[in-house]
C-alpha positions as a printed NumPy array, in Angstrom:
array([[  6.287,   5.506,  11.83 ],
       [  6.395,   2.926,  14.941],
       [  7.924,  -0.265,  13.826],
       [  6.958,  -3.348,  15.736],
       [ 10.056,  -4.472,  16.143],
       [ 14.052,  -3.503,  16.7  ],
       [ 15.792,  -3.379,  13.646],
       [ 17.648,  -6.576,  12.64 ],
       [ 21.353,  -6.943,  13.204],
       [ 21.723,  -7.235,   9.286],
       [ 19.893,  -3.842,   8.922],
       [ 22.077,  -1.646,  11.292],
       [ 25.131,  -3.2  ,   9.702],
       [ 24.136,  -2.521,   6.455],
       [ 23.9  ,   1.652,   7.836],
       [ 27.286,   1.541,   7.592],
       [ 28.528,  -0.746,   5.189],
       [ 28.05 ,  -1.134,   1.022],
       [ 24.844,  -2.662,   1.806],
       [ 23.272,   0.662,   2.709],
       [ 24.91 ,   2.441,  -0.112],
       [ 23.371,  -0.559,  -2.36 ],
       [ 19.889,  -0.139,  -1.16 ],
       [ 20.441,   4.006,  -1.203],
       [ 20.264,   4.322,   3.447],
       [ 22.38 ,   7.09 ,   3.388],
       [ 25.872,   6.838,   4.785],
       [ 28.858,   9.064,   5.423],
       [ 30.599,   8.574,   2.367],
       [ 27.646,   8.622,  -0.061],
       [ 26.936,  12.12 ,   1.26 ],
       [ 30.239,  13.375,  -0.155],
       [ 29.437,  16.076,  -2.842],
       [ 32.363,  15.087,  -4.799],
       [ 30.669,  13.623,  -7.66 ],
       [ 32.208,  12.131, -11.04 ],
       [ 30.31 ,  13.9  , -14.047],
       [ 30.183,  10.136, -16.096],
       [ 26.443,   8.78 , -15.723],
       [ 24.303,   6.965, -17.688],
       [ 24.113,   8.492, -21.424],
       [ 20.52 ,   7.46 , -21.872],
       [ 17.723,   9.154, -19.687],
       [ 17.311,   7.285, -16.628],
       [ 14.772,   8.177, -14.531],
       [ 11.752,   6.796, -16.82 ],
       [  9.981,   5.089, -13.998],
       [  9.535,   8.45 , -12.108],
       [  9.795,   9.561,  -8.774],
       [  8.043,   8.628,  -5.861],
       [  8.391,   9.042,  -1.881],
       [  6.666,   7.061,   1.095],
       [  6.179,   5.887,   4.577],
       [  6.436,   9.607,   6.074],
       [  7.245,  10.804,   9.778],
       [  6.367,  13.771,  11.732],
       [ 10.5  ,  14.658,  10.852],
       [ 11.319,  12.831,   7.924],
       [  9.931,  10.614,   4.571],
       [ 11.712,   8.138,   2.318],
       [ 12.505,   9.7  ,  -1.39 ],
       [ 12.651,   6.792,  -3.915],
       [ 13.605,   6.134,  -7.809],
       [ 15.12 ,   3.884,  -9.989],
       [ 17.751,   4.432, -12.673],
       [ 16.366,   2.388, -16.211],
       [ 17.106,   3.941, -19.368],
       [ 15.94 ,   0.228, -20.806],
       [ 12.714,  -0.487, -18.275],
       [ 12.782,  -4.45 , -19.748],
       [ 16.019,  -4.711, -19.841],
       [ 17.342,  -7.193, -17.262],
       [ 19.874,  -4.848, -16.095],
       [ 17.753,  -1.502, -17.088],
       [ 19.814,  -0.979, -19.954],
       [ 22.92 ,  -0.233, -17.177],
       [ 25.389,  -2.823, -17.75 ],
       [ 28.201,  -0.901, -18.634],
       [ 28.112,   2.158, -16.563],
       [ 26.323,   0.592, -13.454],
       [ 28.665,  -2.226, -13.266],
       [ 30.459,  -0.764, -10.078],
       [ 27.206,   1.415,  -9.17 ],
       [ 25.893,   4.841, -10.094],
       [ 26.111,   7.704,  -7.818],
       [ 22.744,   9.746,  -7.67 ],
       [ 22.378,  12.648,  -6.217],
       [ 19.101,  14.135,  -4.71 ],
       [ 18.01 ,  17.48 ,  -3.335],
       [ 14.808,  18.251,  -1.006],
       [ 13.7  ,  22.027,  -0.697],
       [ 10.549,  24.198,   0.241],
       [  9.783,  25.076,  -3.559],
       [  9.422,  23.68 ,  -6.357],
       [ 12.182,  26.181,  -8.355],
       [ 14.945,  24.594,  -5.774],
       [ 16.235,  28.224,  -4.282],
       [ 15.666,  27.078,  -0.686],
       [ 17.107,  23.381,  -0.358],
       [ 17.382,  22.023,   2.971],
       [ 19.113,  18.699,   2.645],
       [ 20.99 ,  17.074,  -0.238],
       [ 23.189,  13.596,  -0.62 ],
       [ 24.689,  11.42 ,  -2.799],
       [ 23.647,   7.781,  -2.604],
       [ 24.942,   4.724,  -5.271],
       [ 22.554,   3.027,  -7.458],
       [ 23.712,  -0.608,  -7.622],
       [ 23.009,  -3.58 ,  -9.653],
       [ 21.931,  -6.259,  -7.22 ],
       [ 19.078,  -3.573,  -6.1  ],
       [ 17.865,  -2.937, -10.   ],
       [ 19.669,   0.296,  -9.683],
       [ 16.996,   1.773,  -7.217],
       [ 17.608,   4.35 ,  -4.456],
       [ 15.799,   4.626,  -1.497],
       [ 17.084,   7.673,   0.867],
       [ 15.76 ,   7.964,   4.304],
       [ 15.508,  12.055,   4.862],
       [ 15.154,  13.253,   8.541],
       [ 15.479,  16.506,  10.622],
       [ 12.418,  17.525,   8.377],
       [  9.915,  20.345,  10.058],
       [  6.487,  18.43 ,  10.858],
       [  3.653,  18.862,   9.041],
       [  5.232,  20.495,   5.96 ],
       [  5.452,  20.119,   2.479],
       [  8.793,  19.676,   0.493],
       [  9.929,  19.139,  -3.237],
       [ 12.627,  16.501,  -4.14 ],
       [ 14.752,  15.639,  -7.546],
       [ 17.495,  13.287,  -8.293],
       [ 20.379,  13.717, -11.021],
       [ 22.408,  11.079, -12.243],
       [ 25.221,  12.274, -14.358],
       [ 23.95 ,  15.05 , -16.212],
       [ 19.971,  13.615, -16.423],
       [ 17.616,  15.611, -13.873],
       [ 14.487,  13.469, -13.081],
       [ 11.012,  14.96 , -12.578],
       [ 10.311,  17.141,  -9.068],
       [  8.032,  15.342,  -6.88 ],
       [  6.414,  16.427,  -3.79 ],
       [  6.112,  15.306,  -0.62 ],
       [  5.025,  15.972,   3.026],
       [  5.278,  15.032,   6.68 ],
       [  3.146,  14.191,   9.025],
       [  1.985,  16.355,  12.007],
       [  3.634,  15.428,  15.298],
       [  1.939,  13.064,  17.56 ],
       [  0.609,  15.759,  19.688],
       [  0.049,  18.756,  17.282],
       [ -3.895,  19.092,  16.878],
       [ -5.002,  19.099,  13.139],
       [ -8.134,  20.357,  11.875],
       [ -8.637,  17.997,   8.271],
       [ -6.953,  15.387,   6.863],
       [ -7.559,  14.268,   3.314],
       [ -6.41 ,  10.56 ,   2.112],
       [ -6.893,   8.534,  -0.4  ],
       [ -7.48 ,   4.204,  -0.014],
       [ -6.229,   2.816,  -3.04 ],
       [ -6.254,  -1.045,  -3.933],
       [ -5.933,  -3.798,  -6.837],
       [ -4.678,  -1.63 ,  -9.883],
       [ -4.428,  -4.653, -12.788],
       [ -2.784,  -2.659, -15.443],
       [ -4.124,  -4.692, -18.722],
       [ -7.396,  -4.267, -17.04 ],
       [ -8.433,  -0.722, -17.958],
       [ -6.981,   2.901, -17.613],
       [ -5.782,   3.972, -13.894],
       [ -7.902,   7.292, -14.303],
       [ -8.963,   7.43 , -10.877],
       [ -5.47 ,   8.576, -10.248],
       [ -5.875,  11.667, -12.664],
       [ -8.992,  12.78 , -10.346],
       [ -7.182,  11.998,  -7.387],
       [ -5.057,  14.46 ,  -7.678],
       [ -7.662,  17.117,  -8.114],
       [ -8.68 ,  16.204,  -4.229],
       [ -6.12 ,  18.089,  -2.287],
       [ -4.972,  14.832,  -0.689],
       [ -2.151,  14.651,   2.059],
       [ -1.472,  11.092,   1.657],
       [ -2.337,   7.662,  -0.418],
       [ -3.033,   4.585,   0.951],
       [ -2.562,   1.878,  -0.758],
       [ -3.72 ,  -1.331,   0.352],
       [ -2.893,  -4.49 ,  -1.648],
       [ -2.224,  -5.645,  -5.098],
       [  0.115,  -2.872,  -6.435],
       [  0.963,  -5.348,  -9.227],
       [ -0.321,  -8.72 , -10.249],
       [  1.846, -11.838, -11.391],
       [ -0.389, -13.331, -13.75 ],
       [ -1.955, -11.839, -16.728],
       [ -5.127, -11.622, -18.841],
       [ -5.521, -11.13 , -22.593],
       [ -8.724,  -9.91 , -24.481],
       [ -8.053,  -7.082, -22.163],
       [ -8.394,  -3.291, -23.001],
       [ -4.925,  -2.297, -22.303],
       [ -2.841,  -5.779, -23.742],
       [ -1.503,  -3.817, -26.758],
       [  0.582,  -1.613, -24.54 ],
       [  2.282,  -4.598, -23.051],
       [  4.633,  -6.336, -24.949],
       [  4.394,  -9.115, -26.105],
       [  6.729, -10.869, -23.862],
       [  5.584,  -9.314, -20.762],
       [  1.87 , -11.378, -21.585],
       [  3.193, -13.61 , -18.913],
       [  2.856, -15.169, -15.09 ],
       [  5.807, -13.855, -13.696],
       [  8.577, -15.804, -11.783],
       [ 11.313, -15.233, -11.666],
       [ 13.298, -12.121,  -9.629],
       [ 14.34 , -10.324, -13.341],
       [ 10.315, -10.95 , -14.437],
       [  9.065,  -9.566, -11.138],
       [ 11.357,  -6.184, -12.307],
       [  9.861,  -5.866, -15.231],
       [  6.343,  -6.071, -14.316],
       [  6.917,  -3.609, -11.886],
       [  8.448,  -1.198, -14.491],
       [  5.237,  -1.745, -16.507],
       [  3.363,  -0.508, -13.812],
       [  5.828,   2.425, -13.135],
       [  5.886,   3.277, -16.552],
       [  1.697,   4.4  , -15.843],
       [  1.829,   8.004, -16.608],
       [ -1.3  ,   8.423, -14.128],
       [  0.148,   6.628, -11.337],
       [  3.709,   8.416, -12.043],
       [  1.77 ,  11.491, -11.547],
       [  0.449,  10.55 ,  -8.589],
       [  3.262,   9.512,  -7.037],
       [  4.955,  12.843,  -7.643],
       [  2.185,  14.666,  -6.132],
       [  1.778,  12.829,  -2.659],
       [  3.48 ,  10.356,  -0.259],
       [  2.397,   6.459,  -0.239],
       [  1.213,   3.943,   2.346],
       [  1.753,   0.669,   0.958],
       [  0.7  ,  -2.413,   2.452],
       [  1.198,  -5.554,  -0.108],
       [ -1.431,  -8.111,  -0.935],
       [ -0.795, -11.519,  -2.292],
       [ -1.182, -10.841,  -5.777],
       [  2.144,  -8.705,  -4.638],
       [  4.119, -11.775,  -3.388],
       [  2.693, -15.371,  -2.32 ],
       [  1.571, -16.506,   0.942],
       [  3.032, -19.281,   3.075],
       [  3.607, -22.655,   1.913],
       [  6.452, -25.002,   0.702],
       [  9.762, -23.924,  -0.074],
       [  9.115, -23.169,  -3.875],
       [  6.314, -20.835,  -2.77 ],
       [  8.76 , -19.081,   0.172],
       [ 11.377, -18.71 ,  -2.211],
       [  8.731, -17.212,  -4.673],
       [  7.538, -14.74 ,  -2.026],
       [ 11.064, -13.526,  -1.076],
       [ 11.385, -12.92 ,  -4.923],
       [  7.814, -11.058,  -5.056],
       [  9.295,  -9.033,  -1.694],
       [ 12.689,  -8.255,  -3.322],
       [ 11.026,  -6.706,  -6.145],
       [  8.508,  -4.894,  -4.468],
       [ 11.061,  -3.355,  -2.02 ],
       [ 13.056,  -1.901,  -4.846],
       [ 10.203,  -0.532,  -6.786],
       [  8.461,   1.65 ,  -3.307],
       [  9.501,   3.767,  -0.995],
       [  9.579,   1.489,   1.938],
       [ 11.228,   2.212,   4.497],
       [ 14.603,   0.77 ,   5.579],
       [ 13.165,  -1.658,   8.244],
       [ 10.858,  -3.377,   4.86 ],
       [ 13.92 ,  -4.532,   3.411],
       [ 13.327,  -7.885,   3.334],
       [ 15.079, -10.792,   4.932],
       [ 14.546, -13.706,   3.146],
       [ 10.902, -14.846,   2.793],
       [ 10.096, -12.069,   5.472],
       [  9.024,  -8.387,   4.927],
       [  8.569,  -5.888,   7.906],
       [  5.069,  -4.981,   7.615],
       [  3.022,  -4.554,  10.022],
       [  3.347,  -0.682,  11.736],
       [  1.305,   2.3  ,  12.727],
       [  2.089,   6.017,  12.328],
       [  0.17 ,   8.947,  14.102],
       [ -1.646,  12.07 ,  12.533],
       [ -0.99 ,  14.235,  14.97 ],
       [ -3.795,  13.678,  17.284],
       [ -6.334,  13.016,  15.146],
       [ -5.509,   9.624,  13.558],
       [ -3.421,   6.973,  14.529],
       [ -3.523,   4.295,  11.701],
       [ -2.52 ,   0.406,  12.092],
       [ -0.999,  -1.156,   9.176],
       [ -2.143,  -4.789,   9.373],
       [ -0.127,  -7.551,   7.832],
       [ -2.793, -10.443,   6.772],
       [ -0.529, -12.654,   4.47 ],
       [  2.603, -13.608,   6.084],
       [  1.341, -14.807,   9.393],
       [ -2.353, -16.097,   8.397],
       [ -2.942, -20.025,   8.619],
       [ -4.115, -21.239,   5.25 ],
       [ -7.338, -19.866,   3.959],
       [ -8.351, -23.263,   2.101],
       [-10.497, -24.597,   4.316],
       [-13.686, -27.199,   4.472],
       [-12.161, -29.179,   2.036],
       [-12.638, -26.194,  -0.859],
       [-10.679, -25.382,  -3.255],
       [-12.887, -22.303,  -3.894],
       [-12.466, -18.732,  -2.64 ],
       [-16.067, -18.77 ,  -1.895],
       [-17.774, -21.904,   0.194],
       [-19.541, -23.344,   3.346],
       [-18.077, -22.821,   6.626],
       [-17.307, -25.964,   8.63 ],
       [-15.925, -26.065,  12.329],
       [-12.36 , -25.967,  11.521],
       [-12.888, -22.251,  10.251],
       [-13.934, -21.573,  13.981],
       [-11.007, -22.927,  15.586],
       [ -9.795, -20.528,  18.486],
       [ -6.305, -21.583,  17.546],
       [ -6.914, -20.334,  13.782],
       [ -4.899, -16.83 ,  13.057],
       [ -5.325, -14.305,  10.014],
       [ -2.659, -12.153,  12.249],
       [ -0.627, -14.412,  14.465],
       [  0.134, -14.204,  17.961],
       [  2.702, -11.273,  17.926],
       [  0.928,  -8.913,  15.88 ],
       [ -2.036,  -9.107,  17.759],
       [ -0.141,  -8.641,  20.82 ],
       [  1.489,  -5.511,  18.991],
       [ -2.118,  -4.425,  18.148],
       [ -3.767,  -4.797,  21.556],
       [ -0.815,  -2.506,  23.402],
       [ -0.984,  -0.181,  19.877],
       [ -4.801,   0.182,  21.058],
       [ -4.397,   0.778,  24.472],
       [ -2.093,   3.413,  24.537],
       [ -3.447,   5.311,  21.64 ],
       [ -5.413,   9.056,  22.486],
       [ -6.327,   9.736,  18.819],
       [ -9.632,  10.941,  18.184],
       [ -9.555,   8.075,  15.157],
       [ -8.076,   4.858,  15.534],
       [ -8.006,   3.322,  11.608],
       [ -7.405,  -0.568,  11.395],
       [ -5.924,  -0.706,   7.883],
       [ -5.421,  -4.405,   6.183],
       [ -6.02 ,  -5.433,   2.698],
       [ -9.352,  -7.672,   3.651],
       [-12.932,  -7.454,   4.25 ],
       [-13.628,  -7.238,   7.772],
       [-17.271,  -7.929,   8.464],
       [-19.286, -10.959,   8.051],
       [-20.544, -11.083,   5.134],
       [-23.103, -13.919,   3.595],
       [-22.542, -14.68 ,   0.297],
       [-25.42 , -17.224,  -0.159],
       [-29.046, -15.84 ,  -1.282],
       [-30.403, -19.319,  -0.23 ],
       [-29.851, -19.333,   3.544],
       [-27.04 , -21.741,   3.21 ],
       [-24.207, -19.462,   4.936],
       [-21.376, -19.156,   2.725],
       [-18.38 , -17.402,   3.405],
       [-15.448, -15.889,   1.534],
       [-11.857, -17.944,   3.066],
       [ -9.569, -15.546,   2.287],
       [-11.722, -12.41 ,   4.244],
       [-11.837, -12.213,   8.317],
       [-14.964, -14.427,   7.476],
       [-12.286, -17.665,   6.88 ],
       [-11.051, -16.5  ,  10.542],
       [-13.754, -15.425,  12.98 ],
       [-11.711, -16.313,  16.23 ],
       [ -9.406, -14.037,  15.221],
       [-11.806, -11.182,  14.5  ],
       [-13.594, -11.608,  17.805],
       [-10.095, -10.956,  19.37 ],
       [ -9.649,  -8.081,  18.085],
       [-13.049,  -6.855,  18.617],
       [-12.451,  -7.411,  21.966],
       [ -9.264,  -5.737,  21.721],
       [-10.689,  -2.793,  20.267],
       [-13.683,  -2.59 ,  22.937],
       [-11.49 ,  -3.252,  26.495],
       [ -8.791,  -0.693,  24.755],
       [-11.65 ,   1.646,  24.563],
       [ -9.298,   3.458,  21.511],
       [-12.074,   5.669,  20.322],
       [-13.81 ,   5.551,  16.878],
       [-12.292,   2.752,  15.284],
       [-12.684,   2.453,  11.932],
       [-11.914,  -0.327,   9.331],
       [-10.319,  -0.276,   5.863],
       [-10.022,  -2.791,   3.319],
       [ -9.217,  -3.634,  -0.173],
       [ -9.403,  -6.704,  -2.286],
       [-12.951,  -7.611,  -3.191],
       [-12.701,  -5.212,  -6.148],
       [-16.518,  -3.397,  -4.844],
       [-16.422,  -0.403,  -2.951],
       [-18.414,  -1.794,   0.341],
       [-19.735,   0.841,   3.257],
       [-20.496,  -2.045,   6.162],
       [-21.244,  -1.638,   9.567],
       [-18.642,  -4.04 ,  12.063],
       [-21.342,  -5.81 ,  14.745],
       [-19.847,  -7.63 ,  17.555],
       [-22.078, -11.335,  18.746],
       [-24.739,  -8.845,  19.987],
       [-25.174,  -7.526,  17.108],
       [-23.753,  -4.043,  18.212],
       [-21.617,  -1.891,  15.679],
       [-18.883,  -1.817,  16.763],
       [-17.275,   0.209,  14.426],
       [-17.853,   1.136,  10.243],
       [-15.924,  -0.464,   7.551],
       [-14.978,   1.419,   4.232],
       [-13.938,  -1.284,   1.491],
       [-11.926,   0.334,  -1.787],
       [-13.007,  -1.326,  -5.09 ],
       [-10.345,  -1.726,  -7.513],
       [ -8.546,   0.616,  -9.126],
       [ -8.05 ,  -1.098, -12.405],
       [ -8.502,  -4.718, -12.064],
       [-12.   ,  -5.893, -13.548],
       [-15.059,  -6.413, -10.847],
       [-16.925,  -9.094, -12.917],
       [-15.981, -11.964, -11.131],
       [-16.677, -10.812,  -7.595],
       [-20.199,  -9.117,  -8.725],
       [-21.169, -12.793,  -9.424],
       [-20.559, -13.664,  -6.489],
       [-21.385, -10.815,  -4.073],
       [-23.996,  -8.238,  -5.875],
       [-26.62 , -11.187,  -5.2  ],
       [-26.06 , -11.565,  -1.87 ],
       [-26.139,  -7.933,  -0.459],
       [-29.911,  -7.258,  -0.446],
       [-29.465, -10.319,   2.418],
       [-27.008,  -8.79 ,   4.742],
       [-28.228,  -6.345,   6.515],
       [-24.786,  -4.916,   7.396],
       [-24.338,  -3.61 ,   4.082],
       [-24.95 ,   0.132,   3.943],
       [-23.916,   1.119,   0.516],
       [-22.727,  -1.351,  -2.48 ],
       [-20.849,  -0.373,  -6.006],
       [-19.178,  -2.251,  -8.497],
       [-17.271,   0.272, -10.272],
       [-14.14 ,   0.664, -10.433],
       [-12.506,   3.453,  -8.839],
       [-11.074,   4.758,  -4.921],
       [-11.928,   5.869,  -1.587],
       [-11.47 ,   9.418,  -0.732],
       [-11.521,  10.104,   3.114],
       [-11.662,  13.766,   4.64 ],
       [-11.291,  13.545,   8.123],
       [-11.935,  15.815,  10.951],
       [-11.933,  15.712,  14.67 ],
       [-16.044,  15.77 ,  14.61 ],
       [-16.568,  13.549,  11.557],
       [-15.419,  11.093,   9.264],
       [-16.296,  11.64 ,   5.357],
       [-16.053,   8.099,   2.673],
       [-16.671,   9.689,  -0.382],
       [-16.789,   6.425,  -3.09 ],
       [-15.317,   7.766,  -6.107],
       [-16.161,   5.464,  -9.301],
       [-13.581,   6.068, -12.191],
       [-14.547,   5.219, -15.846],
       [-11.131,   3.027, -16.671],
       [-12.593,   1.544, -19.857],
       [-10.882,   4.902, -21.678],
       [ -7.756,   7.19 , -21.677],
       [-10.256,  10.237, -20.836],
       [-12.689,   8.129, -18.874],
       [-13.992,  11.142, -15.819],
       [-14.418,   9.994, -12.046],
       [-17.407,  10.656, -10.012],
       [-18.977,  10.811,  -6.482],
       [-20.881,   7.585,  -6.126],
       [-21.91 ,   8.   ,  -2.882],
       [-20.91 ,   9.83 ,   0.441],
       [-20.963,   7.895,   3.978],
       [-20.426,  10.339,   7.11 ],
       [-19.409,   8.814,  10.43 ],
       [-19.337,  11.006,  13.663],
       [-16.966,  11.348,  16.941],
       [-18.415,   8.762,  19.775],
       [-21.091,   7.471,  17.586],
       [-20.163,   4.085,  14.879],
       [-23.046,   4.214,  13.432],
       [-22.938,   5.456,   9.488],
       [-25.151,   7.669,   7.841],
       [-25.476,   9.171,   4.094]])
């Protein structure tokens, strides 16, 4: 992947210093294969495996050692109080008899006990299995894959858009059918977690009871992560495929006063030891390294947009709503979802890009959208709609760029959405495929958005359901297949709600 920006100071002293072996960036000592047999006596790998972020040459592996998942220290005090060495293997089968890279990285306290290794000199476009051990414990195999170099022509690629998995909420069975799909990667595109919590829910009596809570603090944060983790759908998943994760800000807070910085460098922390980000996402402060693109060989380059950390605040109009009038301070030119250096990134991204796909990626609704039935235009503050200057520039962007068939993905509204992306003319410009939720429960944005759709006439396909986007790409066509997933049981079955096809050089959907 193509990070915006050099790598901090801090970061490329911390490749060679106890900071790297804390976080698990490999170094020369942790790849010594002198390894003391003692290890935790309890099985530690219960959250799974899981790897991420992936490069035509390389991928970052990821786990976390908790015999005790709600245990502050993961039930690791003893053992893990100078750190735990893990070792991890990556070969071409799943039986281990052709390994092409192994290591030895140390699972410290201050980073929950989580690794995070960094493979490269990986052959492109290939599958590989990984494992870890930690003392004499062997944790699950997962598989994983890189990604095609930038000028290798691929025939298909299958991915799946994932967003806003509430775990009291309902079952995560639209994992289970995911991985039925053949898919080369997940993208996931906001709301891995959520702080807060909601009881008369069908899944509360898994959660204990003192995990019923709106999380705070750094240790809390942990442990609602480990809920999640502990998903034996999305550990599944996870083994089965590599993740794209962009985080949402049910994931960690926006901008405001210092108690809400200091919360989002907690929410950051946490969600950096609990993915496989990679080593440029460890977070500095308030600040995560987000925004990013990686190519598909040549036939997708994809733009991971940042919309939380640099937006101006969405409460406008004098609202206190997430749905309400628009008023001329929503229009300000000056007014920024992005901010001025990732739009710059994104315009020279654009321009230099020859895929036959160019895939904007954030964790918001694109398109205008009218949420009023009565003529009275009302507008959602936290979507592009809250920040139309900034949409037109990158409309522009997209158009004098001439990057061909862009396309737009979003998350967040929990409603799978199919809408077509106009410019002032009223041209499409380009389609946009919104994800519904995976878990969390649609009912309060049906209220608000179900009545409204028969008067937009942008909308091309509408579903509450829960469920994910599965995208089969192709250089001659783009396929949105919107995948509803009954969550309300263990056993609940996934179907094909509806199928959107977009073509090379035209952005124009059809069914």
């Amino acid at each position: 992947m193509n990070s915006p920006h050099q790598i901090s100071r801090r970061l490329l002293l911390a490749a060679t210093t106890g900071i790297a072996a804390a976080s698990g960036l490999p170094t020369g000592e942790a790849q010594s294969q002198a390894l003391p047999a003692s290890g935790p006596r309890r099985f530690p790998f219960t959250l799974g495996v899981s790897s991420g972020h992936p490069t035509d040459s390389g991928v970052v592996l990821w786990t976390r050692l908790a015999p005790d998942p709600y245990a502050l220290d993961g039930g690791l005090s003893g053992p893990g109080a100078s750190g735990i060495p893990v070792r991890w293997e990556l070969a071409k089968d799943a039986s281990f008899e052709e390994v092409v890279d192994r290591g030895t990285v140390m699972a410290r306290a201050e980073f929950a006990y989580s690794v995070h290794v960094t493979v490269s000199g990986l052959d492109e476009n290939s599958w590989y299995f990984y494992r870890f051990r930690a003392g004499n414990h062997v944790s699950r195999v997962g598989r994983t894959r890189t990604l095609p170099g930038q000028d290798q022509t691929v025939d298909q690629l299958t991915f799946a858009v994932v967003s806003c998995q509430r775990f009291e909420h309902g079952w995560w069975t639209g994992y289970r059918d995911m991985q039925t799909k053949g898919v080369d990667l997940v993208v996931h595109v906001g709301d891995y977690i959520y702080e807060n919590f909601y009881t008369g829910t069908p899944r509360e009596a898994e959660v204990p009871a003192d995990q019923r809570i709106t999380v705070k603090s750094l240790e809390q944060y942990r442990q609602r992560h480990a809920l999640y983790r502990l998903d034996p759908m999305l550990q599944d998943m996870h083994a089965h495929a590599p993740f794209v994760v962009i985080p949402d800000n049910h994931d960690a807070v926006e901008d405001g006063d210092a108690a809400r910085l200091a919360q989002r460098e907690i929410g950051y922390r946490a969600l950096y030891e609990h993915l496989p980000l990679p080593a440029d996402a460890l977070p500095e402060g308030p600040s995560m390294q987000i925004f990013r693109s990686f190519d598909y060989g040549t036939l997708a380059r994809f733009y991971l947009l940042d919309t939380r950390q640099f937006r101006d605040h969405e409460q406008v109009c004098g609202s206190s709503g997430i749905v309400g009038s628009a008023c001329a301070d929503v229009s300000s030119p000056a007014r920024t979802m992005l901010g001025a250096p990732q739009e710059m990134w994104l315009e020279r991204q654009l321009s230099a890009s020859s895929a036959t796909w160019n895939v904007l990626t954030n964790t918001v609704l694109f398109a205008p959208f009218d949420f009023s039935s009565t003529g009275q235009r009302q507008i959602y503050y936290a979507s592009w709609d809250g920040y139309p200057a900034n949409r037109a520039r990158v409309l522009d962007q997209v158009t004098r760029s001439a990057a061909r068939n862009p396309v737009v993905l979003s998350g967040d509204w929990h409603t799978h959405f199919a809408l077509d992306v106009n410019d002032s003319s009223g041209r499409t410009v380009m389609p946009e495929f919104m994800v519904t939720a995976m878990g969390s429960n649609p009912g309060f944005t049906a209220a608000f958005s179900g009545p409204a759709v028969p008067h937009n006439a942008n909308v091309r396909f509408y579903e509450e359901s829960r469920g994910y986007l599965l995208c089969t790409v192709s250089p001659d066509r783009w396929r949105a297949d919107f995948i509803t997933s009954d969550c309300t049981r263990k056993d609940g079955r996934s179907r094909i709600a509806a199928t959107r096809y977009v073509d090379n050089g035209n952005p124009s959907m059809h069914a």
